[in-house]
N, C-alpha and C positions, 0 to 999 in steps of 0.2 A: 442512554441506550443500554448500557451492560445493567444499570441496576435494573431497568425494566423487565432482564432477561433472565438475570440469574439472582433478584431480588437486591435485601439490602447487601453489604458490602463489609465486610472485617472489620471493625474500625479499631480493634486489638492492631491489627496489622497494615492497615492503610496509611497512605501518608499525602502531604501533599503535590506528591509527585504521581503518586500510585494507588488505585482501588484495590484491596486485594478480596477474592470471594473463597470462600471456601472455611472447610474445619482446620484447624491447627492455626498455620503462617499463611493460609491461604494459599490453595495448589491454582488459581487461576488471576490474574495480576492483566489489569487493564490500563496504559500509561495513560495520564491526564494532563502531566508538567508540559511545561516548552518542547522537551524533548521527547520525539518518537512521539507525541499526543493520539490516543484515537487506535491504539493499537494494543493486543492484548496478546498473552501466552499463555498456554497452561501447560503448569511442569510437570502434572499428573499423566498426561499424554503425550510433550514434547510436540504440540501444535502451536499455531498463533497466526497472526495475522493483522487485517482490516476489521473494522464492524462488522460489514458485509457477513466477511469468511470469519468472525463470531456467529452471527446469527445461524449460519451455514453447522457450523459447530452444534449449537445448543440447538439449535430446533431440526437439526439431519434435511435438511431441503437444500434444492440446488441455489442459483447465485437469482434466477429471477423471482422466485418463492422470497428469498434474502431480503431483496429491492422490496418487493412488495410489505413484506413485515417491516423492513427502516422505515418506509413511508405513514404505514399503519401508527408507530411506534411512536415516530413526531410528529404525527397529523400533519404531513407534508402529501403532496401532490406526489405519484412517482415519476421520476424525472421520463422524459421521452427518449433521453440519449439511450445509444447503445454502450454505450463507452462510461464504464464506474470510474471515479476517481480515488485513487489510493495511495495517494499523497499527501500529507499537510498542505497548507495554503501558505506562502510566501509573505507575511503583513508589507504594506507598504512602508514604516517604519525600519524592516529588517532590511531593506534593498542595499541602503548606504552601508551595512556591516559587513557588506559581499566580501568572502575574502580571495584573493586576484589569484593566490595556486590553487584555489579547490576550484573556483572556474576553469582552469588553463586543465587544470587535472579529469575535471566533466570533460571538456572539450577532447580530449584524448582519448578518453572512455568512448567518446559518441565517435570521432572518426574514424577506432578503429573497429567497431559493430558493423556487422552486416546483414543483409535484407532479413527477418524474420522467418519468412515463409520457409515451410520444410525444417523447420527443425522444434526445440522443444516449449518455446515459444507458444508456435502456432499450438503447439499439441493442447500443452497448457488453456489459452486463451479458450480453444475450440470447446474441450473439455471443461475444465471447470465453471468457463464466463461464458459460455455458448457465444463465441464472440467471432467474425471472421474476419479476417485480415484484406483489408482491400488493397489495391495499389498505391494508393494517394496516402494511407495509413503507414505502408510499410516504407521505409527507407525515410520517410519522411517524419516520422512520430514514433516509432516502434521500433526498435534495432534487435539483433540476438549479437551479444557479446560471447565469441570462446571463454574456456576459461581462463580465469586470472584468478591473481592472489588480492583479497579486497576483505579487509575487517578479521584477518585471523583466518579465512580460508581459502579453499581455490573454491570457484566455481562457474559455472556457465551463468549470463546473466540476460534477463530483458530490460532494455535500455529506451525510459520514454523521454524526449525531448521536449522542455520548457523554452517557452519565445516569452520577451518582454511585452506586454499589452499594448504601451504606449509605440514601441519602434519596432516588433515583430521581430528583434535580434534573439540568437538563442542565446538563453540568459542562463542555463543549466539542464541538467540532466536528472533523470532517477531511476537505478538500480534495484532491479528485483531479482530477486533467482525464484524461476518458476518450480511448482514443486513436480 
């Protein structure tokens, strides 16, 4: 997806964790590795994100103009959901390396979030993902966390809730701070 978007790739400065594009050390850096995969920065403008909000980036169109070019770009069908995903995928191999405080620790994160609606959250979602929060969505899939101190900083967070496929238990959470 990124080399389609911003051509070939550094390969002075890429590695196998990291694409990087650009002149010098490369100002825009798209992870590929294990970790963070699928996600890009650029520290020319101090932006980053999803593919999606790359595409968003490099071609200035909103999040369904985005959809439509990802689709374009993998010769994929554009999905019908309303709801983008912006998270890695879980492998089924990774399940058993679960580790029991960072579950206990999501869990505490998710209980203590509150309904989304009316705050920046929704602004965000509304705004950028032309997205609406319904009721069966909010409290139930989508949280707005106050702030807290998480990775080196404080800040307000939207909190989506993962269930196990097989037993529908919630199996973890994922933190975003909307911008």
């Amino acid at each position: 997806m990124a080399i389609a978007l911003l051509g070939p790739a550094n390969r002075k400065h890429s590695t196998r964790q990291q694409l990087r594009f650009g002149r010098d050390k490369g100002s825009l850096s798209v992870e590929i590795g294990r970790k963070n995969a699928g996600t890009w920065f650029d520290w020319a403008t101090d932006d980053g994100g999803d593919m999606f909000q790359l595409i968003q980036h490099v071609r200035g169109c909103d999040f369904t103009e985005a959809r439509r070019i990802a689709a374009e770009l993998t010769g994929t069908a554009a999905s019908s959901s309303q709801y983008a995903p912006r998270s890695r995928l879980i492998r089924a191999d990774e399940t058993a390396r679960v580790d029991l405080g960072t579950t206990k620790y999501g869990g505490m994160i998710w209980s203590q979030s509150v309904d989304p609606r009316n705050t920046i959250v929704e602004t965000y979602l509304r705004r950028d993902r032309h997205l609406e929060i319904t009721d069966d969505i909010a409290r139930a899939v989508i949280r707005y966390h106050p702030p807290f101190y998480c990775c080196g900083r404080t800040a307000a967070a939207m909190v989506a809730l993962f269930r196990d496929l097989k037993t529908n238990e919630p199996c973890g959470v994922e933190r975003d701070v909307p911008r």
